[in-house]
C-alpha positions in Angstrom: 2.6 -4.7 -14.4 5.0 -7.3 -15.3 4.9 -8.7 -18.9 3.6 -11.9 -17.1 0.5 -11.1 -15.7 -0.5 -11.8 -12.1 -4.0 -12.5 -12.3 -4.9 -13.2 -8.6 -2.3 -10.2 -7.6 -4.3 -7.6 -9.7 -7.6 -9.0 -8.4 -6.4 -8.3 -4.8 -5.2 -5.1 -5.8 -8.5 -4.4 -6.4 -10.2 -5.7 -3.5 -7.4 -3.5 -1.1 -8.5 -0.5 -3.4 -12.3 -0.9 -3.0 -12.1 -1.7 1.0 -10.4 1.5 1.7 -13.3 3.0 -0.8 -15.9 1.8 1.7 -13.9 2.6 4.6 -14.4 6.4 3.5 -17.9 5.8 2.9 -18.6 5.0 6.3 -20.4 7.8 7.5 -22.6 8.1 4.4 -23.8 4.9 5.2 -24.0 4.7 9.2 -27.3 6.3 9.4 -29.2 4.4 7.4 -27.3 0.8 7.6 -25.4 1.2 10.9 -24.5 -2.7 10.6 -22.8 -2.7 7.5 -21.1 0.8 7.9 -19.8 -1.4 11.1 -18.2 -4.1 9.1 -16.7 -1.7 6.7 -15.4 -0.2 9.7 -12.1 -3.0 9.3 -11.1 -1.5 5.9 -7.3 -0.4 6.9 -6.5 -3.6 6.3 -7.1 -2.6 2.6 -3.5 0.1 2.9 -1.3 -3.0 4.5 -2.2 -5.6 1.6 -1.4 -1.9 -0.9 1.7 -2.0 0.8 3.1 -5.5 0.7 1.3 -5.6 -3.2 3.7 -2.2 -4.1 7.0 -4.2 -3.3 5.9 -7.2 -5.3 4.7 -5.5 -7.9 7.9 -3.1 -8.1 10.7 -6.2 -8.0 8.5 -8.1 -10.7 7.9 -5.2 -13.1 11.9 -4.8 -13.2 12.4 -8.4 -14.0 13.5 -7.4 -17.4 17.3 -5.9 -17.2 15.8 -3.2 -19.6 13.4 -1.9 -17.4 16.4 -1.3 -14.4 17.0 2.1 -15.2 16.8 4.2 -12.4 15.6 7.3 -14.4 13.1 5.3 -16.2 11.6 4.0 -13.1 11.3 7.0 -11.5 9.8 8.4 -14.6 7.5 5.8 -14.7 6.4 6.0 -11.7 6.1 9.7 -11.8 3.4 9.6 -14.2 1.6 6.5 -13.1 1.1 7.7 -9.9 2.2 11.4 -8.8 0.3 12.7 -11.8 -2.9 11.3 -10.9 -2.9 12.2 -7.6 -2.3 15.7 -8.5 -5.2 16.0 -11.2 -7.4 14.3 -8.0 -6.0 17.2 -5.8 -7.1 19.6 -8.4 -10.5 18.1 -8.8 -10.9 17.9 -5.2 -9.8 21.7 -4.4 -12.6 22.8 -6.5 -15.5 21.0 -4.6 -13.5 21.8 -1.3 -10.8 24.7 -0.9 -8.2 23.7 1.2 -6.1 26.4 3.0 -3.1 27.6 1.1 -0.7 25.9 3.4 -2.1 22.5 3.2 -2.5 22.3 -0.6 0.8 23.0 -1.1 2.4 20.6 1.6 -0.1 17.9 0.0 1.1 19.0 -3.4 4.8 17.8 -2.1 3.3 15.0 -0.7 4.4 16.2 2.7 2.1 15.3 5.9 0.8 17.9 7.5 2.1 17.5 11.6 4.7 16.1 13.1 2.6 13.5 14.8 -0.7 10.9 15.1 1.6 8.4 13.0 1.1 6.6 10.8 -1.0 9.5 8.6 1.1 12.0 10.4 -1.7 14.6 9.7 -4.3 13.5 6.8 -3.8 15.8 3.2 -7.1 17.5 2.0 -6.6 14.3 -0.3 -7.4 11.7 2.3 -5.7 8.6 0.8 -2.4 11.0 0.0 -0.7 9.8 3.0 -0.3 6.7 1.9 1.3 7.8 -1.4 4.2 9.7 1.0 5.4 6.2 2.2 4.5 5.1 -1.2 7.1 7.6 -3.3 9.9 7.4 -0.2 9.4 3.7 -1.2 10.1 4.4 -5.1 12.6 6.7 -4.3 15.1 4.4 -2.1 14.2 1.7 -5.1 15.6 4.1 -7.9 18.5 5.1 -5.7 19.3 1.1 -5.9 18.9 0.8 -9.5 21.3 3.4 -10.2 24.6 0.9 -9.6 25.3 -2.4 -11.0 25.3 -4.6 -8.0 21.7 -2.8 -6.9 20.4 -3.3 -10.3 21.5 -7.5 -9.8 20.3 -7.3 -6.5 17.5 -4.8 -6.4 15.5 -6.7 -3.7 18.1 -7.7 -0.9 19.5 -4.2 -1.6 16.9 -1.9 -1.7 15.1 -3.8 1.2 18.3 -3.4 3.2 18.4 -0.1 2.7 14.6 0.5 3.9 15.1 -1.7 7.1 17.9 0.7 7.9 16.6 3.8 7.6 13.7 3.0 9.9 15.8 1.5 12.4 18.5 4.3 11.6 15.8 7.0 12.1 14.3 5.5 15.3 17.8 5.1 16.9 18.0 8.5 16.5 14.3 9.0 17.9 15.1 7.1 21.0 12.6 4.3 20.1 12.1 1.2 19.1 8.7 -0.5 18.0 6.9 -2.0 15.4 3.6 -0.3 16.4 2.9 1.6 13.5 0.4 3.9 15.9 3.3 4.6 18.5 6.4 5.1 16.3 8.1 8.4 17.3 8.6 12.0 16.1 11.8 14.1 16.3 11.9 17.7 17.9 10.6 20.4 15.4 13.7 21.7 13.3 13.7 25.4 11.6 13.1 25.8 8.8 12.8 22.1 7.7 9.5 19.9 7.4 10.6 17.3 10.1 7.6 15.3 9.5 9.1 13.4 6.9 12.3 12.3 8.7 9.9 11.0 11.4 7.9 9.3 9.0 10.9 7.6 7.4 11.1 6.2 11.3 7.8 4.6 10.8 7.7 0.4 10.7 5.3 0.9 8.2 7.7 0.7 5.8 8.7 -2.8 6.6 5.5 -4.4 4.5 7.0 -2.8 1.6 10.0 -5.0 2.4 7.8 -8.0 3.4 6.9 -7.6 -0.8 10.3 -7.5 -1.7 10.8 -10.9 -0.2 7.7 -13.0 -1.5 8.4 -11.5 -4.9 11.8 -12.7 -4.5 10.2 -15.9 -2.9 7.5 -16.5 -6.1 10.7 -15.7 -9.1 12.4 -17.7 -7.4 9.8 -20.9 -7.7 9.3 -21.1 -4.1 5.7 -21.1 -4.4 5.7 -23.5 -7.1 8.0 -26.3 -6.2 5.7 -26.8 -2.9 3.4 -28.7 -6.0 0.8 -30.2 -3.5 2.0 -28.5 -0.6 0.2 -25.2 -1.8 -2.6 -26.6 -0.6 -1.6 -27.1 3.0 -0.4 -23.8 2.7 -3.7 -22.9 2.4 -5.1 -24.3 4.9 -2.7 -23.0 7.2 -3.0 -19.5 6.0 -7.4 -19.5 6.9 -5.7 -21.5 10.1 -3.4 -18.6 10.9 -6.0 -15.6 9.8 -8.4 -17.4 12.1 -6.2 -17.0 15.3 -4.8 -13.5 14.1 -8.6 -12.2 13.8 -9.2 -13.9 17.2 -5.8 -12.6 19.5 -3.7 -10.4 17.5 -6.2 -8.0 14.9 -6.7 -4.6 15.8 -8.4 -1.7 13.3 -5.2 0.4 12.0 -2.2 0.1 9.9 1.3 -1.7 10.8 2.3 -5.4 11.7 0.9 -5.4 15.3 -2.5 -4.1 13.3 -4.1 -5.8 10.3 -0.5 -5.7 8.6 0.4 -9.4 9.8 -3.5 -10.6 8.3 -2.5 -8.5 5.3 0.5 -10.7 4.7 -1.0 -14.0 5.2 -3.6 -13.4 2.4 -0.8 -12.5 0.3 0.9 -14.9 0.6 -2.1 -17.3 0.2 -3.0 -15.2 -2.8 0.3 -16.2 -4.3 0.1 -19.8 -3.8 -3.3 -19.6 -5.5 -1.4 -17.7 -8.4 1.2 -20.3 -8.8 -1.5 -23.1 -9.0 -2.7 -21.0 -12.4 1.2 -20.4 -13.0 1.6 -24.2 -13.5 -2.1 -25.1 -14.2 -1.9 -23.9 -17.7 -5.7 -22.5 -17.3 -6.3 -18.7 -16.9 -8.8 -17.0 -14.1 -10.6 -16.4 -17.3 -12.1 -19.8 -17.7 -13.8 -19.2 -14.2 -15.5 -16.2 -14.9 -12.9 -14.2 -13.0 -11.6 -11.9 -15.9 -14.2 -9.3 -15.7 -13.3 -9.1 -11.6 -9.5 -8.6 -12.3 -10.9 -5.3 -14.4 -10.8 -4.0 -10.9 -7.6 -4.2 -10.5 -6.9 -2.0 -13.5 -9.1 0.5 -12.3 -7.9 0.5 -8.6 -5.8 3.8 -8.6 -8.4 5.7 -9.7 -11.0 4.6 -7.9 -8.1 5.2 -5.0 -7.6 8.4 -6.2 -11.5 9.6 -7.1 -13.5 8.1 -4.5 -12.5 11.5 -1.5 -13.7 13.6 -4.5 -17.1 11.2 -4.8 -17.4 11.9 -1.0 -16.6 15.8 -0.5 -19.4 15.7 -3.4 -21.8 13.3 -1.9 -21.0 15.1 2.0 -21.2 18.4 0.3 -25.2 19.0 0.0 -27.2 19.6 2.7 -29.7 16.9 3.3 -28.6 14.2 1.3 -27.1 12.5 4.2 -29.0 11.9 7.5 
């Protein structure tokens, strides 16, 4: 996390974490409380607002010229996040022995078919998909941090270059879409795990772009010289989530999904951010420190909860 902490930011990271924890839960909970396993039933949108959170979080943590180092990134980034998921793997292959094949493709973060985007075939690991696009994500990031101009530029370029490789790889595909659901695959290839190049087609990738921007946006002071007009941008942003849950939400992943409802409460949630920015008073004083603890814990409760649920799913009886 940045140096300057975003309060609201890491409480939302939190509350995306802890939906796609109940989301899993579902069918633990659907025989005995079939109403509220229904209403958790809308958890994807907790991935999308992941997404869109990764960019931000990734162009304010290199605020600092020091911390633009591409090896350093990676590095960072390679123990924050590949590391746990790999002891979580490990835990999880011990309550549930995946075949040979699949533990090693999930090991290399590789998904498992060339189809059923966006998961493109779920690891044994169930929320390891989303750390594929996650790491492509980090990876076209370091590749911008290794020259001067991307390093000056890091957002706009490394944005770019996502934007193109999706359009790049469904030129090649023969299809265009922002339907995260319909993207398309390329023939198999020898010898080669195509998956990933049709995952790199997958619009998906465009929330992490969508972060780059409102990062960009909130350094910037866009966010804060709207002074009162934050408010109306409230307002319009429960306006807008009120028609997008009425005409436009649909359960899944992607901008034509819960992506575009993902990005208004972003944005919302950085408007409410730059109100404490310039406030001068801390979510402390409301009782809202304890909350954002969530937020610190989100990766592993991310990264633990499957292994809670091969546990829970594992003895006979204990779920109806």
């Amino acid at each position: 996390m940045p140096a300057r902490r975003l309060e609201i930011i890491q409480l939302l990271w939190g509350v995306s974490a802890l939906l796609v924890v109940l989301l899993h839960f579902q069918p633990v909970l659907r025989s005995e409380w079939p109403a509220l396993a229904s209403a958790l039933g809308h958890g994807h949108i907790g991935v999308d607002i992941f997404f869109i959170l990764s960019g931000i979080v990734i162009y304010i943590s290199t605020e600092d010229l020091r911390s633009r180092s591409a090896q350093a990134f990676l590095i960072r980034r390679f123990f924050r996040v590949v590391v746990p998921a790999w002891v979580a793997m490990l835990l999880l292959a011990l309550i549930k022995p995946p075949y040979l094949e699949t533990l090693l493709l999930s090991i290399f973060f590789i998904p498992l078919q060339n189809n059923h985007p966006p998961t493109y075939g779920y690891s044994f690991l169930i929320v390891a998909w989303t750390l594929t696009y996650e790491i492509i994500f980090y990876l076209i990031f370091a590749g911008t941090l290794c020259f001067r101009l991307g390093k000056r530029f890091r957002g706009w370029i490394s944005g770019g270059m996502v934007v193109v490789t999706v359009v790049g790889v469904q030129t090649l595909v023969g299809a265009y879409t922002l339907d995260a659901d319909s993207a398309g695959v390329l023939s198999e290839w020898a010898y080669f795990p195509v998956q990933i190049v049709s995952l790199l087609g997958n619009p998906l990738f465009l929330e992490f772009v969508i972060g780059l921007s409102l990062a960009h946006a909130y350094q910037c002071g866009a966010f804060t010289s709207m002074g009162r007009f934050r408010y109306g941008l409230l307002g319009l942003g429960l306006l807008v989530s009120a028609l997008i849950l009425a005409f436009q939400y649909r359960d899944g992943n992607g901008l034509t999904n819960s992506g575009l409802l993902a990005a208004v409460i972003v944005v919302c949630a950085l408007a409410v951010q730059s109100m404490i920015d310039t406030g001068g008073t801390r979510p402390q004083s409301f009782g809202l420190g304890l909350a954002q603890h969530l937020g610190d814990l989100s990766y592993s409760l991310y990264l633990i909860h499957p292994i809670v649920r091969a546990a829970v799913l594992s003895f006979p009886g204990l779920v109806p």
